[in-house]
C-alpha positions in Angstrom: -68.9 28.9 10.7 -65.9 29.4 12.9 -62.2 28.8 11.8 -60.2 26.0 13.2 -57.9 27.7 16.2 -53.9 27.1 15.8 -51.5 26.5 13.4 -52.6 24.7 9.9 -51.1 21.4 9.2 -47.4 21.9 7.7 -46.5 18.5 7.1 -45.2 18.2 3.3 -47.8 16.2 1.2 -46.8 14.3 -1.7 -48.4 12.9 -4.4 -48.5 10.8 -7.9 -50.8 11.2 -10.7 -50.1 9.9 -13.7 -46.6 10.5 -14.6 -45.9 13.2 -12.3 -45.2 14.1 -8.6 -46.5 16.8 -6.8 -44.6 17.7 -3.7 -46.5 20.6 -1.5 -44.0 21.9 1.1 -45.0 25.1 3.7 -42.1 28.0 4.3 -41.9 31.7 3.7 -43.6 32.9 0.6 -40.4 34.9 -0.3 -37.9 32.2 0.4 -39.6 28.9 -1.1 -38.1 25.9 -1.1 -37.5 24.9 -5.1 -36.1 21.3 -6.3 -32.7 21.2 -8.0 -32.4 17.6 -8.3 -34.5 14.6 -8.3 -33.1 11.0 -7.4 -34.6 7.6 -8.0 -33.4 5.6 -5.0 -35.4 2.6 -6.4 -39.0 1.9 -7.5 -40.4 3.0 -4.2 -38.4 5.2 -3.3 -37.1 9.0 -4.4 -35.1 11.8 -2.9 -35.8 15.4 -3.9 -33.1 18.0 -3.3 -34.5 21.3 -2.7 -32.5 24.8 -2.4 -34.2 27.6 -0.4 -34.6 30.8 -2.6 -35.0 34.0 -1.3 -31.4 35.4 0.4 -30.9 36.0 3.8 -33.9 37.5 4.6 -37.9 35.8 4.6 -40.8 37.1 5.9 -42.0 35.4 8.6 -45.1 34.6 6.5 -46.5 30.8 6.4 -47.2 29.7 3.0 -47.5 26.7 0.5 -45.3 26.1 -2.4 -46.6 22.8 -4.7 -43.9 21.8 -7.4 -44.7 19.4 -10.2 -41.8 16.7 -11.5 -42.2 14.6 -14.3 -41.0 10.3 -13.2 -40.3 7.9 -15.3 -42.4 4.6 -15.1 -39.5 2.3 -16.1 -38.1 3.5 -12.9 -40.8 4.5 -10.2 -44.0 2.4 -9.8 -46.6 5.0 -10.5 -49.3 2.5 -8.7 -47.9 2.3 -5.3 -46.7 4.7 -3.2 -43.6 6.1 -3.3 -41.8 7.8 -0.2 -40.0 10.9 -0.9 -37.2 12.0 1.4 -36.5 15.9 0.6 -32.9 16.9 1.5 -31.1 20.1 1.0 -32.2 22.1 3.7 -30.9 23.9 6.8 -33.8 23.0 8.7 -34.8 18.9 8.2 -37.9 18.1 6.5 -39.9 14.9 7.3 -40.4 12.3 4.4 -43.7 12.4 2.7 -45.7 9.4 0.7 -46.4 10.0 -2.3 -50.0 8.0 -2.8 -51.5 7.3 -6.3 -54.5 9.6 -7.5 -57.0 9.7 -10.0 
């Protein structure tokens, strides 16, 4: 079985199970992208500010980082999707949906 040719998919995925949401975002491995602040816009609706670890220097590596975040159902609907913008970054990330699982 041969291997898909180009790049894989970097698009950050998002998702809700249970109480939590799961943000997968692609970057260096040694300069991840880590959340420092999670903001309920309203019940559809989140931003996640992220800070780039690392320094100055990354390997030019391509590699995914998943984070877990606990919401709070009196605030987010947990059954719908929820649209998470992340901010923080240098370089602009696209929103991602968050889509109920399980």
């Amino acid at each position: 079985m041969a291997l898909p040719s180009g790049q894989p998919d970097t698009t950050p995925f998002a998702a809700v199970s249970g109480d939590r949401l799961y943000v997968t975002i692609w970057g260096s491995s040694s300069c991840r992208a880590l959340p420092v602040a999670l903001k309920v816009e309203n019940q559809h609706e989140v931003d996640l500010g992220l800070w780039q670890s690392g320094g100055v220097t990354c390997t030019a590596d391509l590699a995914a980082n998943t984070v877990s975040l606990p919401l709070d159902p009196a605030t987010v609907d947990l059954t719908a999707p929820v649209t998470v913008h992340l901010s923080g970054l240098s370089s602009p990330l696209p929103d991602a949906t968050a889509r109920p699982v399980g």
